[in-house]
N, C-alpha and C positions, 0 to 999 in steps of 0.2 A: 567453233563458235560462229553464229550466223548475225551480224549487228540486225541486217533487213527483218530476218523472225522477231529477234527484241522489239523492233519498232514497231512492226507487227500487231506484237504482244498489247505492247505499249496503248496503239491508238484505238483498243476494243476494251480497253478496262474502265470503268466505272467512273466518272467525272468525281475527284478528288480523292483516288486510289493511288498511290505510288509505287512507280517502278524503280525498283533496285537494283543497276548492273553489276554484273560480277565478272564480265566480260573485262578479262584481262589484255585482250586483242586489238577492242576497237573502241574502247572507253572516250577519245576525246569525243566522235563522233556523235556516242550515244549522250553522254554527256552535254555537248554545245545543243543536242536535241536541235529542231527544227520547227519551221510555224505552227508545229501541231502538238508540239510538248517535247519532252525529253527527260532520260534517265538519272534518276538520281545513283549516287556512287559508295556503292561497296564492294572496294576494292583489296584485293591480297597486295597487287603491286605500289598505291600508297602509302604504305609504310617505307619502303625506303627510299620512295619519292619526296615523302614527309614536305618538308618546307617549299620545295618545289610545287607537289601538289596544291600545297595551302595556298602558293603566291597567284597558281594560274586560276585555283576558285575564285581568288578575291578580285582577278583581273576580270571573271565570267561574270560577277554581282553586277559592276560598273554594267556592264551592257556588251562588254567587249569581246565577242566571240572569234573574233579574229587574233586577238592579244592571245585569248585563253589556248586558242590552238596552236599560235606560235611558242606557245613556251610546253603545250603538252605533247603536241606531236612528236618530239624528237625522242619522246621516252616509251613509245610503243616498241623499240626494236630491243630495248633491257627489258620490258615486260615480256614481248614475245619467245625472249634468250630463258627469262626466269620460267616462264612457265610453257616450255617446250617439255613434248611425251619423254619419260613419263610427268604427268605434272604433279602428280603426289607428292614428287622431289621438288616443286616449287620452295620450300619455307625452306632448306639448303641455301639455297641464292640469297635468299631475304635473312636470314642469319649471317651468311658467308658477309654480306655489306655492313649489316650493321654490326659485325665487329674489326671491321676495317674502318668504319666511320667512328670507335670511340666508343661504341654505346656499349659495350661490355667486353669483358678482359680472355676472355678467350671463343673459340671456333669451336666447340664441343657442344653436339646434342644428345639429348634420350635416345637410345637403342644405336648409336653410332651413327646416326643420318647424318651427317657429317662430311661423311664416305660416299653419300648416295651421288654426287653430281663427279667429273670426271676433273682434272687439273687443267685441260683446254676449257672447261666450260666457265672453271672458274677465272682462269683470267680472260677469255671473254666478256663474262660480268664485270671486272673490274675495268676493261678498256673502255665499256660502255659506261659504267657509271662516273665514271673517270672525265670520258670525254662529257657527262652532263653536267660538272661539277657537284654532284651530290655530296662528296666527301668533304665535312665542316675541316678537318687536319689534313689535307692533298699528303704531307710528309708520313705523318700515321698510315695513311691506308698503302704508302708503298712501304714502307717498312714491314709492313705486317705483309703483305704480299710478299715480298721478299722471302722472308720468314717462312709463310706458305712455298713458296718456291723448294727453297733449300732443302725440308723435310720430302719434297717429290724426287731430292737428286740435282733440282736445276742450281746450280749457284750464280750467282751475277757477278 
């Protein structure tokens, strides 16, 4: 992913055309935009950014681009974790969270993807979301980590 092409992109399109990131890499960036405009956000890694994301738009509305980067910056190295090659396996990571966060009762996808990411990448993801405070239950998502553990062999 190139942010410079996006903006690029961005400052030769049509005065009241919108650009839509998908750029999971450098979204604050493109996002807080620059005196010439800036991307709007469709993103993969917003969902289980969820409340986070929502808190640092609502801090970018105020005017505060500095607020808005301090709270998003920190979450580009779980997005660049989730959607590391191959990234097809990206929505692994973003399931693997949100059923450590509560939002459904088990770790099971269509055709086994489930399987696709490696038991290092997964607690990976979870040090990293961990250390963002993403997880609404901090107690839930180690027990279910845990849990995850044990079925790989690690016990604690």
């Amino acid at each position: 992913l190139d942010a410079q092409r996006e903006i690029d992109l961005r400052r030769r399109l049509p005065r009241g055309v919108r650009c839509y990131t998908g750029d999971d890499f450098h979204y604050p960036e493109l996002i807080a935009g620059d005196d010439q405009g800036f991307s709007h956000a469709l993103l993969g890694i917003f969902d289980p950014l969820g409340p986070l994301a929502a808190q640092a738009v609502r801090v970018l509305d105020t005017g505060d681009t500095e607020g808005f980067r301090a709270l998003l910056d920190p979450t580009v190295e779980l997005s660049r974790h989730l959607f590391q090659a191959p990234t097809r396996y990206y929505k692994t990571g973003v399931v693997f969270l949100a059923w450590l966060s509560g939002h459904q009762s088990h770790f099971t996808m269509v055709g086994g993807l489930q399987s696709a990411r490696s038991l290092p990448h997964f607690a990976r993801a979870y040090e990293l979301a961990d250390g963002l405070g993403l997880f609404p239950d901090p107690k839930l998502a180690q027990e279910r980590m845990r849990t995850l553990l044990s079925l790989y062999g690690v016990n604690q």
